[in-house]
N, C-alpha and C positions, 0 to 999 in steps of 0.2 A: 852405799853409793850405787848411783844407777848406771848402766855402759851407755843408757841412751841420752845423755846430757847433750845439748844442743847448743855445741860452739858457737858463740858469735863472732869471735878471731884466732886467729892463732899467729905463734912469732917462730921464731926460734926453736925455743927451746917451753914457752908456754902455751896452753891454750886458755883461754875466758870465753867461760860456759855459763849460760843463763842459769840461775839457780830457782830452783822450787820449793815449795815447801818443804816437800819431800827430803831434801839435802839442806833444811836450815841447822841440823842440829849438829850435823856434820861440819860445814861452817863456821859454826858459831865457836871449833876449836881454833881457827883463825884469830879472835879476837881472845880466848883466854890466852892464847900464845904470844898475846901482843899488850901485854898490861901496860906499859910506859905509854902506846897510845892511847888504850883505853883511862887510864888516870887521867892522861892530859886532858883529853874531850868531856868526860864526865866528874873527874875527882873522887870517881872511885875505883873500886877492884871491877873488874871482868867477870860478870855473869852471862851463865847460857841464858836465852831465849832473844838475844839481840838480833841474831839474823833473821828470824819469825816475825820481830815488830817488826823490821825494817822493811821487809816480803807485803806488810800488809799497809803499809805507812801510805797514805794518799799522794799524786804525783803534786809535782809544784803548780801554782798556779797558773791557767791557760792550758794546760798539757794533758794529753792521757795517759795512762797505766803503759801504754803500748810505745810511748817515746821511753819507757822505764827500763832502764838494763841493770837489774841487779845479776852481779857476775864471782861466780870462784872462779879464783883460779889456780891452776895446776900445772905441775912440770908433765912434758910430753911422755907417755906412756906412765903415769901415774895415778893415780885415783886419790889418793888425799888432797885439799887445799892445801896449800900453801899461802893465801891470800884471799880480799875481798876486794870488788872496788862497785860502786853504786852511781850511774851514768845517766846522764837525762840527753837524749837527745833535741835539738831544736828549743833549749832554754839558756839563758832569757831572750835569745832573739832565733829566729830561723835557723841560721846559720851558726851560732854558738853550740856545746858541745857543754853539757854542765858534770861537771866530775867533784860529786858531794864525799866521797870517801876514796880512800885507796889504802888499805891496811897490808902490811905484809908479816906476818910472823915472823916474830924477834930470832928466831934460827932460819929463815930464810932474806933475810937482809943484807945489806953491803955485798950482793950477789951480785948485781946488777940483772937483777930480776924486774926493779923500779924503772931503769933507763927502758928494758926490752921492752914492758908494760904500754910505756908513753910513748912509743915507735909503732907497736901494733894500735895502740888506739889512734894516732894519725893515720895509718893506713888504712883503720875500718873509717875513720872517718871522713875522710877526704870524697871516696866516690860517694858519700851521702852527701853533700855540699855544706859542709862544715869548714866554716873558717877561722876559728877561732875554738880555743881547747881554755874553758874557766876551772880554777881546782880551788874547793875550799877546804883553808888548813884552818884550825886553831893555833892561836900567836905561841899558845906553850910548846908547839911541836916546832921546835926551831931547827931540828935534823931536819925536818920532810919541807922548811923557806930552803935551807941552806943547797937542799936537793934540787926543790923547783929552780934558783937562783942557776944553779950549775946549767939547767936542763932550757934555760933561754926563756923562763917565767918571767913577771914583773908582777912584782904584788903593787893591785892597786890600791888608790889613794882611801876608796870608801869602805867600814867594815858592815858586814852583815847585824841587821839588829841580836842577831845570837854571839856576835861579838867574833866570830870569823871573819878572817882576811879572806882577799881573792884574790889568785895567782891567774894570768890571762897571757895567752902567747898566739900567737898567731900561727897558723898550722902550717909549717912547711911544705912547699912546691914537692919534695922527695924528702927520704930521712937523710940527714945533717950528722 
């Protein structure tokens, strides 16, 4: 791990740091740490080199590489992940906030690591004029509706042609 990772937020008790290539394979323990999500999204077992594609994966359409926040994240004063989350800034509209991933390793869960997560990302997002926070689940991960549901999500009515729901909230005035 490198000391000069470049935070994009911090909370509490985390910070979410831009990741590089350099720290994909570091990351990529995140997702074998997380098989119940990785099954869900894929139906299969958790292999390294996921954090690599996704590092190299083209941004959505309209958008550039530089709306792209792919982020580990870490407990304050620690150097392993604990987590991933993969962020579009200004997708699908100016003002929306696109949140394609949020993984947190299955020993760092029910921490409320997920609530501080979604607090700091309205915080970094708000002075960017972000009004709206989009999160795509797959329908099998019914822990991380039941979470959005808690957290003031509303899974909308249309699913993605990859067969993802969309959780969409409107970004609170202050944190709630």
């Amino acid at each position: 791990m490198t000391d000069q990772a470049e935070v994009v937020f911090s909370t509490a008790r985390l910070e979410a740091v831009f990741l590089s290539a350099a720290q994909a394979d570091e990351a990529d323990k995140v997702m074998l740490g997380a098989p119940k999500f990785y099954q869900g999204e894929f139906e299969t077992d958790p292999e390294p080199g996921f954090v690599a594609e996704l590092l190299e994966a083209p941004p959505p359409p309209g958008t550039s590489k530089v709306a792209v926040f792919p982020l580990g994240l870490q407990e304050k004063g620690k150097t392993d992940f604990i987590g991933i989350a993969h962020l579009v800034l200004g997708y699908p509209t100016e003002t929306t906030l696109f949140v394609g991933m949020i993984v947190l390793a299955e020993a760092n869960q029910k921490k409320g690591f997920g609530k501080e997560l979604i607090g700091g990302i309205y915080d970094w997002a708000r002075p960017q004029g972000i009004d709206f926070i989009r999160i795509r689940v797959h329908p099998r991960h019914t822990e991380a509706s039941g979470f959005l549901d808690k957290m003031g999500f509303v899974d909308l009515p249309n699913k993605l042609s990859t067969g993802h729901v969309v959780w969409e909230r409107k970004v609170p005035a202050t944190e709630d």
